[in-house]
C-alpha positions as CSV (number, residue, x, y, z in Angstrom):
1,X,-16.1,-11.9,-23.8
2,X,-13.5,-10.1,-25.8
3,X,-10.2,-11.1,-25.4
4,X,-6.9,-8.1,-24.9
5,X,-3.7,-8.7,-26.0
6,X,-0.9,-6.8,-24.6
7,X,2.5,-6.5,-25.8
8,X,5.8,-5.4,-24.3
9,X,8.6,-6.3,-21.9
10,X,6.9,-8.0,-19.3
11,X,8.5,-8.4,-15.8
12,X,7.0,-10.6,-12.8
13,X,8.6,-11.8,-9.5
14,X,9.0,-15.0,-8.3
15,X,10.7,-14.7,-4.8
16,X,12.7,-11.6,-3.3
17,X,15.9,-11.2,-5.3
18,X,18.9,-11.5,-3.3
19,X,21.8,-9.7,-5.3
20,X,21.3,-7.3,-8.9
21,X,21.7,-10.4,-11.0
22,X,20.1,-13.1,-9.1
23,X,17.9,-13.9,-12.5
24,X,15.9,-16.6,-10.7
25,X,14.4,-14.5,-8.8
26,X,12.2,-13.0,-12.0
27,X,10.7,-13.9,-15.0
28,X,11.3,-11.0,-18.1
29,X,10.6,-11.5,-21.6
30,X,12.5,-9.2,-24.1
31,X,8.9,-9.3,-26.5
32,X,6.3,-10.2,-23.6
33,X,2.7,-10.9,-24.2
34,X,-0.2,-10.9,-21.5
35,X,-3.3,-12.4,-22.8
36,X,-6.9,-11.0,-20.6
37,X,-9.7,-11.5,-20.3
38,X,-12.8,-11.0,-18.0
39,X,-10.3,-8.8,-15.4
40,X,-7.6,-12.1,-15.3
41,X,-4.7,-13.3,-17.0
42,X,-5.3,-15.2,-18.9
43,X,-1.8,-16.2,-20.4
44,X,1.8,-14.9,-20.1
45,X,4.8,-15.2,-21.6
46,X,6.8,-15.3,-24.8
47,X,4.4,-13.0,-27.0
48,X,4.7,-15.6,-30.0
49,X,3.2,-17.9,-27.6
50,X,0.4,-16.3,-26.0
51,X,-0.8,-14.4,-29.1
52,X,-1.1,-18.0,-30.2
53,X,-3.6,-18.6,-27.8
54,X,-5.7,-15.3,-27.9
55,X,-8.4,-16.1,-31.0
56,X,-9.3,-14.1,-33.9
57,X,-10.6,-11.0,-32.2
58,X,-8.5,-10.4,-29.7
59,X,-8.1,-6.9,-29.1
60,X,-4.0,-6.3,-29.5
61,X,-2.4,-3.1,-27.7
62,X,1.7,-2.7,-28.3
63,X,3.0,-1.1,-25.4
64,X,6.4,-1.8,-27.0
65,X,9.4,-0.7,-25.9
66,X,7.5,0.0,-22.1
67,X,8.0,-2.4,-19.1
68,X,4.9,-4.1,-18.5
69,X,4.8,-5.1,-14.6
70,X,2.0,-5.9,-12.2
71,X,0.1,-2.9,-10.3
72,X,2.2,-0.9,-7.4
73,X,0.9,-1.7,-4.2
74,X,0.4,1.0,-1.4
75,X,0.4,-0.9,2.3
76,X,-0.5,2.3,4.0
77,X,-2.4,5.6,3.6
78,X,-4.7,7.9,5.0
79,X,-7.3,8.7,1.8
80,X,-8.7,11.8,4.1
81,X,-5.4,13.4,4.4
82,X,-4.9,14.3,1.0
83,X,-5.6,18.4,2.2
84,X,-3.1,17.5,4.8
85,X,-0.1,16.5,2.9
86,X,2.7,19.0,2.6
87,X,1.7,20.9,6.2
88,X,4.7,22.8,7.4
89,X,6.6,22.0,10.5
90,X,5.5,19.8,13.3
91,X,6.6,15.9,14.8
92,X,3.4,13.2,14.7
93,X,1.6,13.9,18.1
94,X,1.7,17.8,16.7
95,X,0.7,17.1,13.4
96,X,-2.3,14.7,14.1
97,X,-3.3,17.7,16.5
98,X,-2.5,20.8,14.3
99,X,-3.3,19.4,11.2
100,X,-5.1,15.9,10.8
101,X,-8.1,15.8,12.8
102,X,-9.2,19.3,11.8
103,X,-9.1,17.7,8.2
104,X,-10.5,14.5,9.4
105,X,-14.1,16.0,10.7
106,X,-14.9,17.2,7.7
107,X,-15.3,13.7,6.6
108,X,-18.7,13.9,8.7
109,X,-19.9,15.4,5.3
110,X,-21.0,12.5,3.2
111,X,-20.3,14.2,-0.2
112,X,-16.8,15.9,1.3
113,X,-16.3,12.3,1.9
114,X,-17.1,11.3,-1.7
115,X,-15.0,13.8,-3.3
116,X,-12.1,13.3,-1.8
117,X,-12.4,9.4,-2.3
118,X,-12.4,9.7,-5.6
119,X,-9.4,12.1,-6.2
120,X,-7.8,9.7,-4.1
121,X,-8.0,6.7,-5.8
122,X,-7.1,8.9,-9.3
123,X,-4.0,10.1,-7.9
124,X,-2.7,6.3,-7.0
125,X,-4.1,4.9,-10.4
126,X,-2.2,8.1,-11.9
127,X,1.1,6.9,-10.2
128,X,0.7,3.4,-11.1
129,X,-0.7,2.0,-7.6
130,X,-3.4,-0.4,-8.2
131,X,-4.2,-1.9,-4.7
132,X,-3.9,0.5,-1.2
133,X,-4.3,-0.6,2.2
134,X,-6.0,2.8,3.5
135,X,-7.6,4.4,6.4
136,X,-10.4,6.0,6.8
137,X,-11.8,8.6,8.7
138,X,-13.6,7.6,12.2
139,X,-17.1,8.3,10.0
140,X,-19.1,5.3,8.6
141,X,-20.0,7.3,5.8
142,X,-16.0,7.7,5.2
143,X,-15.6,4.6,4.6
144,X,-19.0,4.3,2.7
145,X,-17.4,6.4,0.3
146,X,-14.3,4.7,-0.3
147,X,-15.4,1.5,-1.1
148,X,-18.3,2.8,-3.2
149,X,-16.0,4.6,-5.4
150,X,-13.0,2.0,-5.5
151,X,-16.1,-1.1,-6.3
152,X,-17.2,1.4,-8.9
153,X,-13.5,1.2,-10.3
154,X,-13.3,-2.7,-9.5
155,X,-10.2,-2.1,-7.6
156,X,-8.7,-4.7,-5.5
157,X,-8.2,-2.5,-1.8
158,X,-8.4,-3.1,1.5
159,X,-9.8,-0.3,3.7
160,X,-11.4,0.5,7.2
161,X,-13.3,3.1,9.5
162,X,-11.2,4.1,11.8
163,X,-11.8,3.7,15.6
164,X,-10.8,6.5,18.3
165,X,-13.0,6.8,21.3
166,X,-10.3,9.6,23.2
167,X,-7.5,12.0,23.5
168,X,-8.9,14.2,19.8
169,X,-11.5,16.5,19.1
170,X,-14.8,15.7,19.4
171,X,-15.8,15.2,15.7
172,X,-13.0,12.2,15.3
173,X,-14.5,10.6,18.1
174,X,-16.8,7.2,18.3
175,X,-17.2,5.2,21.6
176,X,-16.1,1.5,22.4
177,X,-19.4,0.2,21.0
178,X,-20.3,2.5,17.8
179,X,-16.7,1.6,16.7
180,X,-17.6,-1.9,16.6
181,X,-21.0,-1.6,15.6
182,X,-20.1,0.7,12.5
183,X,-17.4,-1.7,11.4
184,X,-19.7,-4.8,11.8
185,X,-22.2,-3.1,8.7
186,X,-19.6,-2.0,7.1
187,X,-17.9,-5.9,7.1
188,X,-22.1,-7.0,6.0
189,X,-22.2,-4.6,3.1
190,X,-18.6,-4.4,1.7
191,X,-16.2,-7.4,2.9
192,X,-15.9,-9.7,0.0
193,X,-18.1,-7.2,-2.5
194,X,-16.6,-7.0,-6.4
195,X,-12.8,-6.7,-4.8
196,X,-13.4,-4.9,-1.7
197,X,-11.8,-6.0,1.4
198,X,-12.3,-4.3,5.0
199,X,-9.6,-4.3,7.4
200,X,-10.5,-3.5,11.5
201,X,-9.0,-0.3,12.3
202,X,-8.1,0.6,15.6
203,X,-5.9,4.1,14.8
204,X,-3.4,3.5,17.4
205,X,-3.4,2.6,21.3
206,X,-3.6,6.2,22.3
207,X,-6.9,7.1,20.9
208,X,-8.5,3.8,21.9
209,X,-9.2,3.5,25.3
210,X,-8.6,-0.4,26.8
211,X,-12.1,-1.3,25.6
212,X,-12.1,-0.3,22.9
213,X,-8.9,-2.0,21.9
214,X,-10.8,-4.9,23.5
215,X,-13.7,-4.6,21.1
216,X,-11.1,-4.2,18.0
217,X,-10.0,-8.2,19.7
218,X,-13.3,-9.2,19.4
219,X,-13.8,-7.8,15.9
220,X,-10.5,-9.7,15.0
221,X,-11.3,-12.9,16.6
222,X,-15.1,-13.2,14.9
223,X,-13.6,-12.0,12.0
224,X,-10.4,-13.9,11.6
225,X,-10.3,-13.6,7.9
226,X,-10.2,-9.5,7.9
227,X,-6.9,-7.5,8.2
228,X,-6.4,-5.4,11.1
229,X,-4.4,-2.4,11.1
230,X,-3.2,0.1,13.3
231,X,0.0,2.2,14.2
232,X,3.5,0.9,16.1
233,X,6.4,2.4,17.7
234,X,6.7,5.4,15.1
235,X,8.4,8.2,17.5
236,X,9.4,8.8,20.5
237,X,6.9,10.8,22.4
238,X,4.0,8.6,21.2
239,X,5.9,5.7,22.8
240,X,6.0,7.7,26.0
241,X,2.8,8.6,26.3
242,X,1.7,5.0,24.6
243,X,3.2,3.4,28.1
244,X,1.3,6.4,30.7
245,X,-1.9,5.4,29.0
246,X,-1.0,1.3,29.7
247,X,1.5,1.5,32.8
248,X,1.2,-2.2,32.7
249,X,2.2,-3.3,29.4
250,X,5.9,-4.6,29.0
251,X,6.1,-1.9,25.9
252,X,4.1,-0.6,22.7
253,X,3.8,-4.0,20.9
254,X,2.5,-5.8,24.2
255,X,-0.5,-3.7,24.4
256,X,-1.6,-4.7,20.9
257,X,-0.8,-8.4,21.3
258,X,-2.9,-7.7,25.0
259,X,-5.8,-7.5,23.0
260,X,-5.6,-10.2,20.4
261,X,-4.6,-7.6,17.5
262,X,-1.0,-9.9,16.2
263,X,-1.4,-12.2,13.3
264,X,-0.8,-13.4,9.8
265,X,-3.1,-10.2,8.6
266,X,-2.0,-7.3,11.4
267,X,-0.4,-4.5,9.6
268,X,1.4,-2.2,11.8
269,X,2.2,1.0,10.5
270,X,6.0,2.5,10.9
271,X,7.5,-0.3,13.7
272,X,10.6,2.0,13.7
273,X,11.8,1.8,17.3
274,X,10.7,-1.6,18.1
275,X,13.2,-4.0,20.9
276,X,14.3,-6.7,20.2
277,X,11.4,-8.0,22.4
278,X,8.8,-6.4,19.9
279,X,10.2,-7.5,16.8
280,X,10.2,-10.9,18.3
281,X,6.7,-10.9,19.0
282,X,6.2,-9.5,15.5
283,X,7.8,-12.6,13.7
284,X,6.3,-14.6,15.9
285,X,2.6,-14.1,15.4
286,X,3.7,-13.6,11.5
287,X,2.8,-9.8,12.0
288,X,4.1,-7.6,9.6
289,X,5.6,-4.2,10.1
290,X,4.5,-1.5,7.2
291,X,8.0,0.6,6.3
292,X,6.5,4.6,5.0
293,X,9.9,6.6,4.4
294,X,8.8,9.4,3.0
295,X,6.7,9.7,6.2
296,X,9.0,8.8,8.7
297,X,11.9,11.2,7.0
298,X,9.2,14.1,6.5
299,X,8.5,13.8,10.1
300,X,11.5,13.5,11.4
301,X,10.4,9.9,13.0
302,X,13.6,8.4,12.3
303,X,15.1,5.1,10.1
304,X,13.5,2.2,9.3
305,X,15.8,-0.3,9.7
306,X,14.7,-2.7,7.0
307,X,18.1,-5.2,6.2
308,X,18.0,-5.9,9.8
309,X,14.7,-7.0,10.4
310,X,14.8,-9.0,7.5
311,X,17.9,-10.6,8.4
312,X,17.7,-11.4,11.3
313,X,17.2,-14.6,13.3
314,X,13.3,-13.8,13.6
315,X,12.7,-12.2,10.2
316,X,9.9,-9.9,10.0
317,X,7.4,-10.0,6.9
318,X,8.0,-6.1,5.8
319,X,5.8,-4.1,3.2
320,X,6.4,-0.7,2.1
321,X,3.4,1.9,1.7
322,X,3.4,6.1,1.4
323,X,1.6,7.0,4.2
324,X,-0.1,9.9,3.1
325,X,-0.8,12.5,4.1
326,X,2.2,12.2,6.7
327,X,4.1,10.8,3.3
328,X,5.1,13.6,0.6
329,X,4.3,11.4,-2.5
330,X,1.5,8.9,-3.9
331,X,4.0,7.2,-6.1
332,X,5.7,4.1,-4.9
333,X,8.0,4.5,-7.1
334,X,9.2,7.9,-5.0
335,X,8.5,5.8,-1.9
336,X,11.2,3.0,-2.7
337,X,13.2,5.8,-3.8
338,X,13.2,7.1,-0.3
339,X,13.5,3.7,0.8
340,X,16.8,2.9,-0.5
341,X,18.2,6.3,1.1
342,X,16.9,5.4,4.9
343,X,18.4,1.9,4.1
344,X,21.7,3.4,3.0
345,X,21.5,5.5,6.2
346,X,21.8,2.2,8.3
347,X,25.1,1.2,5.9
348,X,23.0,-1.0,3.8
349,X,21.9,-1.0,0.0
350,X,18.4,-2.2,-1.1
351,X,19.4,-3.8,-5.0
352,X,16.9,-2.0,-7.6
353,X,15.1,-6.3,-8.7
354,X,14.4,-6.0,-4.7
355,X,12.9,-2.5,-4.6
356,X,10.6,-3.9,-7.4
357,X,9.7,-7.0,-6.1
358,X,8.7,-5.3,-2.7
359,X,6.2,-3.2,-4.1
360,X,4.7,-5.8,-6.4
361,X,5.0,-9.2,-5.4
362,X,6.5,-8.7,-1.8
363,X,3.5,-6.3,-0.9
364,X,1.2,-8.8,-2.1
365,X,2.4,-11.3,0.0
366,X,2.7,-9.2,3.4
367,X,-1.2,-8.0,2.4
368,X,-1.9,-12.1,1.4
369,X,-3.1,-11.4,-1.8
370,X,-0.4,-12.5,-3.8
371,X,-3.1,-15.3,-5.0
372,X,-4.9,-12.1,-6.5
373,X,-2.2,-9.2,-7.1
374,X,1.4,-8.3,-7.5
375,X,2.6,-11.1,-10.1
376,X,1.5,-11.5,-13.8
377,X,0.9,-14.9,-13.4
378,X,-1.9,-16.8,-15.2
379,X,-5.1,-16.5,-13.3
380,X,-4.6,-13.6,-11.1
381,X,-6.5,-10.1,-11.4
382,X,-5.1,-7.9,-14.2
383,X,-4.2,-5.6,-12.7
384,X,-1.1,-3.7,-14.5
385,X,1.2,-0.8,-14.9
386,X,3.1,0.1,-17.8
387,X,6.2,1.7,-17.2
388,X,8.1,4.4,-19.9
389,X,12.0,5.0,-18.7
390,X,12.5,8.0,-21.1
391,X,9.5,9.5,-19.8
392,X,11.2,12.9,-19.3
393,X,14.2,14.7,-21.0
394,X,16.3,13.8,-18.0
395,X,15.4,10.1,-18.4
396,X,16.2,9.8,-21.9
397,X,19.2,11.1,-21.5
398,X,20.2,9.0,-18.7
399,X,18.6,5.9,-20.8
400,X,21.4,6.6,-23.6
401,X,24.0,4.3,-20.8
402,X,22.0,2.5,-19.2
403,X,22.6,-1.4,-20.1
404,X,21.1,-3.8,-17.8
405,X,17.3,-3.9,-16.4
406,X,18.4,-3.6,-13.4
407,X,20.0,-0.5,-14.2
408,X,17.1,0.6,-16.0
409,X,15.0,0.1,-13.1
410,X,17.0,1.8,-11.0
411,X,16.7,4.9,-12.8
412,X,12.6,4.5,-12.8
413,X,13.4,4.3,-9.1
414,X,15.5,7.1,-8.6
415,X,14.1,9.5,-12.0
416,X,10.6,8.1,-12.1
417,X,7.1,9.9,-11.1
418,X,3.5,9.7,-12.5
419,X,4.9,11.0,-15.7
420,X,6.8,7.5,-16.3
421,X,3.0,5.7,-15.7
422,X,2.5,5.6,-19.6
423,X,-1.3,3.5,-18.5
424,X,-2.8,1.2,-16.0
425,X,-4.8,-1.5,-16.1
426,X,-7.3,-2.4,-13.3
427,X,-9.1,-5.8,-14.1
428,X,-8.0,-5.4,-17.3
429,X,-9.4,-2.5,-18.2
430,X,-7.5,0.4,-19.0
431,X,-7.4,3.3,-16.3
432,X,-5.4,6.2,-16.6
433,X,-6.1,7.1,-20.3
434,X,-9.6,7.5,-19.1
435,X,-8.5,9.8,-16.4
436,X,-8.0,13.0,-18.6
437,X,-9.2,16.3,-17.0
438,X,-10.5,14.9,-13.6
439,X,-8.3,16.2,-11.0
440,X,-10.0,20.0,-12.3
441,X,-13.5,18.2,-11.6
């Protein structure tokens, strides 16, 4: 099969940097070459050195002067939501009501369903996200459509039908044993498919009822090799009614780890208000606690306290995601952007080499995929964003002082949109070049 050749200045993590010139932490090459082939690397490095190995007819495309880096990676979002994003004026418990499960019964429609799926994935591939972590609606045919349309694109994402058997409208509703049995056929036709991955998806302890939080356990335990995600500790009324719903439980946390739900793959969504208790229990069971800021500022859910849980005693294993449609953006580079202002609201800094290896590398290793996504090493998926940092007038003129990468990146950070997302590459093929004209489809 035809070889491709890229060109640029290629950046890859190694470990989370811990200061803005901790140069072990990363690999860059000035004049970077990525050699692919068959949706891998094949070779990176020095490009002297791997267009050495790439054969006669190699297909060679100079991205030069961009930053080559792997795919963003979103740990969180809600693909049904994106008519929901940007709704005026209400706290979570409000908004689901108001807002998202209106939205989400029109998923009951199989070709509403396949629409959306589709702009959805185009949107992330348009802002340089390459691998999401997403929820579904409570419809089978929901989550049909997802994963038809993402193994159509040969992403790598991870995605579930959510389960809610109470307390919503009728039309987001499944029972105890439909929940299971819809997630079982959807684990027989799409677990392990081309890239897909499904994930058990239990939307959050108030709209499961005890069994069917027992089912998810069961799910979990015959299927210890899935992700499980769900919803933690996000604001203060749904903790409150969380603990009238389970008067028993020591607090929000115990109720999941109740029912077998903590582990090495259990993403919890937001974890903002956990005790001390919680986040022990977290690092514990090697949980890991899913950080959306643009979500929890737009909703007014409160700070993310992300330096502390990763420094203390018991660290927790963090990702970062956008939570849409409760986030305002699909770019993670808004969402880190965000990021570093809730952190600087708790008296700490996130450095710019962290902020990228979080949502590359770091994300890849809270999802456990880092063996498939989130580096540009040699033998993993090629999946790849390139990365212009005079994209706009703005930039360019910023650009003119900038002098380190870590500056540089900082101002993708902080300047940066879809417009800085010069292309993509998903399994090596290119993807948002292709994109022209869709979102009017």
């Amino acid at each position: 099969m035809t070889s491709t050749l890229l060109r640029g200045r290629t950046l890859t993590f190694l470990r989370s940097p811990d200061s803005t010139d901790d140069h072990g932490a990363f690999r860059y090459e000035e004049d970077g070459g990525l050699l692919l082939r068959d949706g891998k690397i094949i070779a990176a490095g020095a490009y002297a050195e791997v267009a050495s190995q790439a054969g006669e007819g190699a297909e060679k495309i100079d991205h030069r002067p961009h930053l080559l880096l792997p795919g963003f990676i979103d740990a969180h979002a809600h693909f049904p939501q994106m008519q929901v994003i940007a709704s005026y004026g209400a706290e979570l418990l409000d908004w689901l009501s108001k807002y998202t499960f209106p939205e989400e019964t029109k998923f009951r429609n199989a070709q509403h369903g396949r629409r959306v799926a589709r702009l959805f994935l185009d949107e992330l591939v348009r802002h340089g996200t390459t691998t999401v972590a997403a929820y579904c609606s409570v419809h089978k045919q929901s989550a049909e459509a997802f994963f038809e349309e993402s193994h159509a694109r040969n992403m790598l994402n991870i995605a579930g039908k959510v389960m809610m058997d109470r307390n919503a409208p009728e039309g987001v509703l499944d029972t105890p044993q439909s929940g299971y049995d819809d997630t079982k056929a959807l684990i027989a036709e799409w677990h392990g498919k081309g890239r897909q991955r499904c994930a058990i998806t239990p939307r959050f302890a108030i709209t499961s009822s005890p069994e069917q939080l027992e089912m998810a356990g069961v799910l979990c335990r015959e299927h210890p090799d899935l992700h499980m995600q769900t919803h933690l500790s996000e604001n203060h009324a749904e903790i409150a009614f969380t603990q009238e719903l389970y008067p028993w439980s020591k607090d929000y946390t115990d109720i999941y780890e109740h029912y077998g739900l903590l582990g090495s793959k259990s993403l919890f969504g937001h974890c903002i208000h956990l005790s001390e208790r919680e986040a022990d229990a977290l690092s514990d069971s090697g949980s890991v606690a899913v950080f959306c800021p643009t979500s929890n500022l737009f909703l007014g859910s409160g700070l993310f306290d992300y330096q502390r849980y990763r420094q203390r005693e018991k660290s927790l294993r963090i990702a970062t995601a956008t939570d849409v449609g409760g986030g305002t953006n699909y770019s993670m580079l808004r969402t880190m952007d965000e990021g570093y202002k809730v952190i600087a609201l708790n008296g700490e800094k996130l450095n710019p080499l962290a902020s990228f290896w979080q949502m590359t590398r770091g994300n890849a290793e809270a999802l456990s995929i880092a063996n498939m996504a989130g580096t540009l090493d040699a033998g993993t998926d090629a999946d790849i964003v390139v990365l212009d940092s005079r994209a706009t007038p703005g930039m360019r003129l910023r650009m003119e002082t900038v002098e380190t990468l870590t500056e540089e990146l900082f101002l993708l950070q902080t300047l940066g949109d879809d417009r800085a997302v010069r292309e993509v590459y998903v399994a090596g093929k290119p993807t948002k070049s292709m994109m022209v004209g869709s979102e009017n489809e």
